[in-house]
N, C-alpha and C positions, 0 to 999 in steps of 0.2 A: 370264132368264139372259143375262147380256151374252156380248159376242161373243167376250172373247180365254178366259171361263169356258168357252164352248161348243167352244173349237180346245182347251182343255187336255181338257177333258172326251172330244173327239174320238179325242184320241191315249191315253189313258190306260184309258176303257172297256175296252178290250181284257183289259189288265193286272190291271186289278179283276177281271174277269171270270173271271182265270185262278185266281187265290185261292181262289173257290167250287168250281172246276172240280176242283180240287186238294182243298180240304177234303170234296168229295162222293165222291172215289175209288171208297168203296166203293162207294155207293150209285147206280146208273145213272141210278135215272129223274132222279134230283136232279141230278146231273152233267148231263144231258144239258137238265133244266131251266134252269142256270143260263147254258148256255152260249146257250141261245133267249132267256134276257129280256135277256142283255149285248149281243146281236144287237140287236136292237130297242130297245135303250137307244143305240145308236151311230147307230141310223139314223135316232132322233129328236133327238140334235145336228148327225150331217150336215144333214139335212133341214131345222134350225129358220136352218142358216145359209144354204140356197136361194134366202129370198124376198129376203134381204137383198142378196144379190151381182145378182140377178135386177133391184134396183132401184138398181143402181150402186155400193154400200158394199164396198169388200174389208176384211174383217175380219185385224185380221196380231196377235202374239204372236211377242214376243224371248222366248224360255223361258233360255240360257243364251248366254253370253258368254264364251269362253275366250279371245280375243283380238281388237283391234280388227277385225280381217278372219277371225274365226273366230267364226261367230255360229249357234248353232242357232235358226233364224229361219225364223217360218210369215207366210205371207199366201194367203189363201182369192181366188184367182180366177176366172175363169170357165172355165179348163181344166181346174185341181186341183179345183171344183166338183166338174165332171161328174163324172169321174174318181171320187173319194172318195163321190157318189152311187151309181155302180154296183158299187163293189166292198161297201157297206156293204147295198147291198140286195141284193147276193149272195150273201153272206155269212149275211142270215138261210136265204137258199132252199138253199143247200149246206149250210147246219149239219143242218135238217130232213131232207134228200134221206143225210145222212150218219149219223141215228140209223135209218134206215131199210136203208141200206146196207152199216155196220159189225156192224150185231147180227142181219142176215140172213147174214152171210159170216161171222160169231163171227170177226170179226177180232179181235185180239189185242193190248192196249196202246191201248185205247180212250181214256183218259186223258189219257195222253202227244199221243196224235192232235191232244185237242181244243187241249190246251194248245198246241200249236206252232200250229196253224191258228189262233189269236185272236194270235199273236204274229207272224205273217207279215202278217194282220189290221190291225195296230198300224203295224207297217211301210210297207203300203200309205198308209193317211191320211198318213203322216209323210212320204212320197212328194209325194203329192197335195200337200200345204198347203205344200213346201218353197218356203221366198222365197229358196235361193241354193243356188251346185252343192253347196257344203259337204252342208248340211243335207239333198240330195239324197243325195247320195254315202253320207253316212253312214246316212240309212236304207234304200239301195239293198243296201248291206251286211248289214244285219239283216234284212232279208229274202231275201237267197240263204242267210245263215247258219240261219234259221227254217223255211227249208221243206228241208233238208237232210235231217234226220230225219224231216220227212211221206212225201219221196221213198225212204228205206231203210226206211220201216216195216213191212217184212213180215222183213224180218232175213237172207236168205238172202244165199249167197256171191255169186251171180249180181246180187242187188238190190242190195249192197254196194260192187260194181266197177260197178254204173250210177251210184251216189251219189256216188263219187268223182270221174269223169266229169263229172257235172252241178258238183259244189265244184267241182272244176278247173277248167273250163274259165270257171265265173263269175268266181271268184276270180283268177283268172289276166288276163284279159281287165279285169277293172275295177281291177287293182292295177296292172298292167304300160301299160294304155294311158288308160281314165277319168282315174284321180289323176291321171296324169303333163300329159291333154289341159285339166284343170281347173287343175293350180298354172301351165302354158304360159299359160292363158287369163289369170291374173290378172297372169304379168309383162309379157301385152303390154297389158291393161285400166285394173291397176289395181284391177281390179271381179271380183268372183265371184255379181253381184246377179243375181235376172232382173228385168230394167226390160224395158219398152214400148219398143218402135223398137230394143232391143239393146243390148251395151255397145259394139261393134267400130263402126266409121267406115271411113268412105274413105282414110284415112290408112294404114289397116293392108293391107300385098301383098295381092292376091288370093290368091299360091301359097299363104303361111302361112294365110289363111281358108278354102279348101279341106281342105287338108293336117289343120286342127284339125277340121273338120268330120268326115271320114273317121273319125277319131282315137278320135273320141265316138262314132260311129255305132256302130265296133267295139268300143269299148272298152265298151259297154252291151252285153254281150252277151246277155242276156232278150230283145232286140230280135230275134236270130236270123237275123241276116243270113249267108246262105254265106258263106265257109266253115265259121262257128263254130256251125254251128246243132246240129251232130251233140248237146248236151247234151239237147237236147227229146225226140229220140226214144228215149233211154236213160232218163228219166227215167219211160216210161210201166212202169215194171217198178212205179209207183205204186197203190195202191188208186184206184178212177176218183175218188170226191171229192178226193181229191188234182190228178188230172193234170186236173179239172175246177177247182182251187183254180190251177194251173201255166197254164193254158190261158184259162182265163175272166175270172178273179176277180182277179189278184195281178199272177204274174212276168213272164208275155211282157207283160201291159197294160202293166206300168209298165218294161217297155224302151221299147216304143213311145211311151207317155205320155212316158219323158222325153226322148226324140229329136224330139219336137214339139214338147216345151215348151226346147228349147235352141235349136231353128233357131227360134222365135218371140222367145224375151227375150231371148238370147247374141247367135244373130247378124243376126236380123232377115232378112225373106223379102227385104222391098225391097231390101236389101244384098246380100244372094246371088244374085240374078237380077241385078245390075249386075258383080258381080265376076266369077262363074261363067260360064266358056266352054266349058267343057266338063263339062256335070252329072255327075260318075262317081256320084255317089250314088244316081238315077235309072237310071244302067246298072243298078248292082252289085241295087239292089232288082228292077226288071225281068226280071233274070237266075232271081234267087230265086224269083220266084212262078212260073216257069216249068218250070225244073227241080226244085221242089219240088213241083210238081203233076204232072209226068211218075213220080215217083218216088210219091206219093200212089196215081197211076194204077194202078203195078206191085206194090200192095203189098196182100195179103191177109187180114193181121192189121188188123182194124178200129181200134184205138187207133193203128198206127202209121199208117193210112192217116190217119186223124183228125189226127194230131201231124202230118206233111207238109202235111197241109190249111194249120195253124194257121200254120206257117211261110211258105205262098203267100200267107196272107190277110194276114199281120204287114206284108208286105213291099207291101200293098196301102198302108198308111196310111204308111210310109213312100215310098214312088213319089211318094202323092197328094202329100207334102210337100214334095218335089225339087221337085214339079211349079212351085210357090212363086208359085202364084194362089190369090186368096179363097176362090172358090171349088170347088176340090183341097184345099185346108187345113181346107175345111168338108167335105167328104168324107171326109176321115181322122182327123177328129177325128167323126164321124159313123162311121163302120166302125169304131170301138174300141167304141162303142156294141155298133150290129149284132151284130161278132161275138161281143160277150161273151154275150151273151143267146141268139143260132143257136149257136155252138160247144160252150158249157156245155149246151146241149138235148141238141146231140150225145154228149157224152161222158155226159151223165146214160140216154139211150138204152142204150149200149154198156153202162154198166154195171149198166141193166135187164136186159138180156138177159143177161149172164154172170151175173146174179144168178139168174136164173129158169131159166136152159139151161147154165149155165157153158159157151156160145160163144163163140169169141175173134176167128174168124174168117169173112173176107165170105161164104166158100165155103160155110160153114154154112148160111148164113143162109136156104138157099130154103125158102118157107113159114112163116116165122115172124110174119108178119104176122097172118096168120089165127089165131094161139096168144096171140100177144100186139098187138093191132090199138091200142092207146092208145098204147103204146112206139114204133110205128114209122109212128102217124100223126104224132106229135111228132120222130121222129127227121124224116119226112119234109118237115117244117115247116121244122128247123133248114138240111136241105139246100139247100130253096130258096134261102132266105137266104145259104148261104155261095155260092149259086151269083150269088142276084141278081136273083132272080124274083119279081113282086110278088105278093101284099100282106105282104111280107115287110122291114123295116127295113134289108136286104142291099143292096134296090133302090135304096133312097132313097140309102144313101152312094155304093154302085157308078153310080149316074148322077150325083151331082156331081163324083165324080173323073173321071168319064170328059167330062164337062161341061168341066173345066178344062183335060186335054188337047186337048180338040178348041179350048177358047179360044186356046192357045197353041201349037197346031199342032203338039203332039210327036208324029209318027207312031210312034214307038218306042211310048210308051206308051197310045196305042190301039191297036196292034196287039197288044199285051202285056192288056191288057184284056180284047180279042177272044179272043184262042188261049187264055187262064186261065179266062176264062166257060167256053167249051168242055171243056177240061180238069175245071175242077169238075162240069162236068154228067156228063162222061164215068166221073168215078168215084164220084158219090152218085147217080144217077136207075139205074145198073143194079139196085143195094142196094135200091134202095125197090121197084122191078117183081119182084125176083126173091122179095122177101118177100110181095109180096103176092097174086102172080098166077103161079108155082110151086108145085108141089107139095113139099112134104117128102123128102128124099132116104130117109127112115127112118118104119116107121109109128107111132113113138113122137115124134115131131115135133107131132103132134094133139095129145098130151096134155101139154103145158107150160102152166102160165099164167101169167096179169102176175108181177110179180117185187112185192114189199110196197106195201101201199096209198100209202104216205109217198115212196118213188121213185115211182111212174107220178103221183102230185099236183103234183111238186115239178116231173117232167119235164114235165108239160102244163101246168105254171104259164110255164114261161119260154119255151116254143113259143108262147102266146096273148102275151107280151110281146113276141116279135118280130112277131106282129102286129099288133097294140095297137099298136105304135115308127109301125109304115108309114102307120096313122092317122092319129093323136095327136103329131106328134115335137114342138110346138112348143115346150118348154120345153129341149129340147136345142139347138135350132135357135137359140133364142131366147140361151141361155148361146155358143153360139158366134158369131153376131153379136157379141156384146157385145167376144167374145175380140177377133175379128178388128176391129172397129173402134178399141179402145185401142192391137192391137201389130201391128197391119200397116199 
């Protein structure tokens, strides 16, 4: 199969898939079959285009032309790589963790589920493989517009006003500041490409390179930078494959994903670390993982302490990028990794347990290790990692970013480093003692057990891949070398 067959075939899998998924309606187990072989039909086009980017080839496909500067235009490099690797192989482990999870909880509109998650699915790769903001942009759009209905699928008035919320504030933030930071970028360019080295020069004010950087940071709002982050934690009104789809797989990734891949081909690192005198970007993140970790700290509903989490750690891989050394860039492009793999463990945890206890919250939790010890040895896996404790994949990024502040001397963000380790120990190691080494507040706490064989598989599957990561990372490693010596 050549290579621009395998980037159509990438993007389109999905959509095929949804067809079966749709003609199988009534039939579950066939629904639920077709959507596990289009899984694994996607991750053997990702995958077959691996070795090649791996040995220097970027694979690219024009699919459409609507104007000389309007081009829906892929090229597979070594960030959209990664990227499109992990959400395609999470994508099979969430579909499985999700027939496990939807038909234990007789959720409702099983159908519709599947079909928007392989269309949010779609979106992602179209993310991944874009060669210009256009072609960003436009499937950054289908996917806030794709997972809108994953996010109100349970229907109520309460989950309704969260849905809006989450539309609003994406749709708002990527119409009002994105577009407008994208058509700016092309009248001072020229270029709306990602090239190597960037399109911006020394020719262009530092004020307006800053000012457009800001511009995009916020205008990606999946990225979740305070102030705009409030849409994450309203979105967990989600079935947890969802806000495991929101969280792991998809929408925060690809804020972050494309706020790395803009400061690497837009404006180039070299370029911003010569123009930038005063990093606000590195503030405003810094700020974030702090006070979303205090607020993480305060909060007793496990999903939303999990979503604060997700927001301290987002705001890890942008810091690491501010930071605008090799390797700090290889850290947060390393911690998109990590967390996708610790955080979906977490949220697939949270949703063992409200499957098997319908628990919601921390305060619950004392004793439930001992009822369910597979769930919260894997939850307590995931923790490590969001903390940064080895042999955990959390480790490996949290010591190159913190590697590349200490290269460049920003005390701001080693100390920001410091006080957030702390913070995340402070609000996942009570959760893991309290379940395992308390008693039960009730004597009906003894008799709960794991939640369906298909969730505790799926959640000790991705707990043993953030350890397996801490191993084994070289082929990640290997793909961001590559990044970083073509665009830095």
């Amino acid at each position: 199969m050549n290579n621009q067959l395998l980037i159509i075939s990438s993007l389109f899998i999905p959509i095929f898939g949804i067809i079966f998924i749709l003609f199988f309606k009534k039939h579950s187990n066939l629904r639920e079959v077709s959507t596990l072989i289009t899984s694994v039909a996607l991750i053997y086009c990702i995958y077959s285009l691996l070795p090649q980017v791996l040995d220097g080839l970027r694979p690219e496909l024009e699919l459409l032309r609507i104007t000389n500067n309007l081009i829906l235009h892929f090229h597979v490099e070594p960030l959209g790589m990664l990227f499109a690797c992990i959400a395609s192989f999470l994508w099979l482990i969430n579909s499985i963790y999700s027939i496990g999870y939807m038909r234990a909880n007789n959720e409702k509109n099983q159908t519709r589920f599947y079909v928007f998650f392989a269309l949010a699915i779609a979106s992602t790769i179209g993310i991944a493989f874009s060669a210009n903001l256009f072609t960003l942009f436009i499937f950054y759009e289908f996917l806030t517009l794709s997972t809108y209905p994953l996010v109100t699928h349970k229907g109520s008035e309460k989950v309704k006003r969260a849905g809006r919320v989450y539309l609003g504030v994406l749709l708002t933030t990527s119409i009002c500041l994105f577009l407008p930071a994208i058509i700016w970028t092309y009248s001072l360019t020229g270029s709306i490409e990602f090239t190597n080295n960037g399109i911006f020069n020394r020719s262009h004010q530092p004020l307006i390179i800053v000012s457009l950087l800001l511009i995009f940071a916020y205008g990606i709002g999946k990225a979740a930078l305070m102030p705009i982050h409030y849409w994450l934690p309203s979105a967990m009104v989600a079935p947890t494959p969802v806000s495991a789809l929101l969280h792991a797989v998809a929408v925060v990734k690809a804020g972050v994903f494309s706020i790395v891949k803009i400061v690497i081909y837009i404006f180039s690192p070299t370029l911003l670390s010569e123009v930038t005198s005063v990093n606000f970007l590195l503030y405003l993140s810094g700020i974030t993982i702090i006070f979303a970790s205090i607020i993480a700290l305060r909060s007793d509903n496990l999903k939303r302490r999990l979503a604060y989490s997700t927001i301290s750690q987002l705001s890890y891989v942008i810091l690491a990028t501010a930071l605008l050394a090799s390797i700090s860039i290889m850290g947060a492009i390393l911690h998109i990794l990590a967390h996708a793999f610790g955080k979906i463990t977490l949220f697939f945890a949270a949703g063992s347990i409200y499957t098997a206890t319908k628990k919601t919250e921390v305060s619950q939790l004392n004793g439930i290790g001992r009822a369910m010890p597979w769930t919260m040895l894997a939850f307590a896996v995931g923790s490590l990692s969001m903390i940064g404790i080895p042999p955990t994949a959390g480790f490996l990024s949290k010591w190159f970013i913190l590697q590349g502040a200490i290269d460049i001397q920003s005390w701001f963000a080693i100390s920001v480093i410091v006080i957030s380790t702390l913070l995340n120990a402070a609000y996942f190691l009570p959760i893991i003692y309290v379940a395992f080494f308390r008693d039960p507040d009730t004597k009906d706490g003894y008799l709960y057990n794991e939640a369906p064989i298909l969730i505790v598989l799926t959640v000790l599957s991705t707990a043993l891949v953030s350890i397996i990561l801490f191993f084994f990372p070289q082929i990640p490693i290997e793909l961001i070398s590559l990044l970083i010596g073509e665009g830095l």
